[in-house]
C-alpha positions as CSV (number, residue, x, y, z in Angstrom):
1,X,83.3,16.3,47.9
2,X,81.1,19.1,49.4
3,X,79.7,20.8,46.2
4,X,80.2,24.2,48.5
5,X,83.4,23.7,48.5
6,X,83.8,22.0,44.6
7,X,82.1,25.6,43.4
8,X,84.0,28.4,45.2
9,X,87.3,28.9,43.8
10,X,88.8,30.4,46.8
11,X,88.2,26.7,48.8
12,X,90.0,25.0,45.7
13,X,93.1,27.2,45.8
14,X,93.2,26.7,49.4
15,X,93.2,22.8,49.3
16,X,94.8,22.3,45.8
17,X,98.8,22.0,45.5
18,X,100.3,24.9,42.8
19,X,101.8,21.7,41.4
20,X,99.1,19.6,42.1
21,X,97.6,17.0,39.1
22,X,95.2,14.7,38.5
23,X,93.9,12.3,36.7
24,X,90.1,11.5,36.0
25,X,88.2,8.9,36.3
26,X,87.0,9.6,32.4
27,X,91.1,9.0,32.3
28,X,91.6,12.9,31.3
29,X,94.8,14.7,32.9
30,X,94.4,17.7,34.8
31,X,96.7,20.5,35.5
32,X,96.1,22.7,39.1
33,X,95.3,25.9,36.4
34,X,92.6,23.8,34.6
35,X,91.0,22.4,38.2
36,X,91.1,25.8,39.9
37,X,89.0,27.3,36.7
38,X,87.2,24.2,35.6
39,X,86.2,22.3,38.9
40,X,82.9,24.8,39.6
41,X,81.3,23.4,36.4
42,X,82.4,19.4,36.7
43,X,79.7,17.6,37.8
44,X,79.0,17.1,41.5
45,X,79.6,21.0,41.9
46,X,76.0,22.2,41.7
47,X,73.9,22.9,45.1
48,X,71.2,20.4,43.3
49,X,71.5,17.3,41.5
50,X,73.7,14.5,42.4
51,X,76.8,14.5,44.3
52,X,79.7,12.8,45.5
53,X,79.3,10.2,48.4
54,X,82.6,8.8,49.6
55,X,83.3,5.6,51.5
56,X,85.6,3.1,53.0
57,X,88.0,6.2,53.7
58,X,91.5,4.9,54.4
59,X,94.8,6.7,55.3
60,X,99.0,5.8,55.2
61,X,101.3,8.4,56.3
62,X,104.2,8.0,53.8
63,X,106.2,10.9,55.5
64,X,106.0,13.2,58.4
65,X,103.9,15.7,55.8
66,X,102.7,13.1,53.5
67,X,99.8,11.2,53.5
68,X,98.2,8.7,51.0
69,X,94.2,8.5,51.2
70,X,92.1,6.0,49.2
71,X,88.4,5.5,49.1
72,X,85.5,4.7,46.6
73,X,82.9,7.3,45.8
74,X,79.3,6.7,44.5
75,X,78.2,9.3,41.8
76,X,75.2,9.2,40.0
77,X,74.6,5.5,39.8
78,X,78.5,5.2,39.2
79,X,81.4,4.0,41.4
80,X,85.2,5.3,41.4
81,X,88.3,4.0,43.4
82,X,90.3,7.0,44.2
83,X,93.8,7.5,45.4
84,X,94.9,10.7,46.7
85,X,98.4,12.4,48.1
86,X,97.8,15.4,50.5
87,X,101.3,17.0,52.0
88,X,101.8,19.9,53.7
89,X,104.7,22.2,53.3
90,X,104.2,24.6,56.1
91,X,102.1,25.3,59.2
92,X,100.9,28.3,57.2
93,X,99.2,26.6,53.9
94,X,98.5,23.4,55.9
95,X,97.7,20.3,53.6
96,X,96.8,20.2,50.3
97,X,96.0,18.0,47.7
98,X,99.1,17.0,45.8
99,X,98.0,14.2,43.4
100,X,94.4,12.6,42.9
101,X,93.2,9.5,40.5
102,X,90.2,8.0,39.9
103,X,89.5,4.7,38.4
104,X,86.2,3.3,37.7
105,X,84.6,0.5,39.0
106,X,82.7,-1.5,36.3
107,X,79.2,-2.3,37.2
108,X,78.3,-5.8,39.1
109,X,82.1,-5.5,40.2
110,X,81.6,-6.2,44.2
């Protein structure tokens, strides 16, 4: 969520799976290739302007190196649930975002 982080291409293809995919809150499908080149000019990337603010962080380990995290983030007046799978293949790569989704929240929705 740091925009650091969302803007250097080294941090992404050190927390990104190679078979990592997501899908977007806007409902768009993306492919690790299209994140790692695309994700430092999504919104939220940029040192100013608005950013990501995530809350009500929760976490289920599904397996010894799986884990499932979901939260909400607020974005610019808008809100997303998000569902995430991070697993971690070896003590060398540590964990890494395997599958992300976002789903928006419609306004007045508590």
């Amino acid at each position: 969520m740091d925009p650091a982080v969302r803007a250097s291409r080294a941090a992404t293809v050190r927390l990104l799976d190679p078979e990592f995919i997501e899908v977007g809150s806007s409902g768009r499908r993306y492919t690790y290739d299209e994140m790692v080149t695309e994700l430092p000019d999504h919104p939220g990337s940029a040192a100013t302007g608005p950013h990501y603010e995530p809350s009500t962080i929760t976490g289920v380990l599904l397996a010894p190196d799986l884990v499932h995290l979901t939260y909400e983030t607020h974005f610019d007046g808008r809100r997303a649930r998000r569902s995430s799978i991070w697993r971690k293949r070896d003590e060398t790569t540590g964990w890494r975002m395997y599958y992300h989704q976002g789903t928006p929240v419609p306004p007045n929705t508590p």
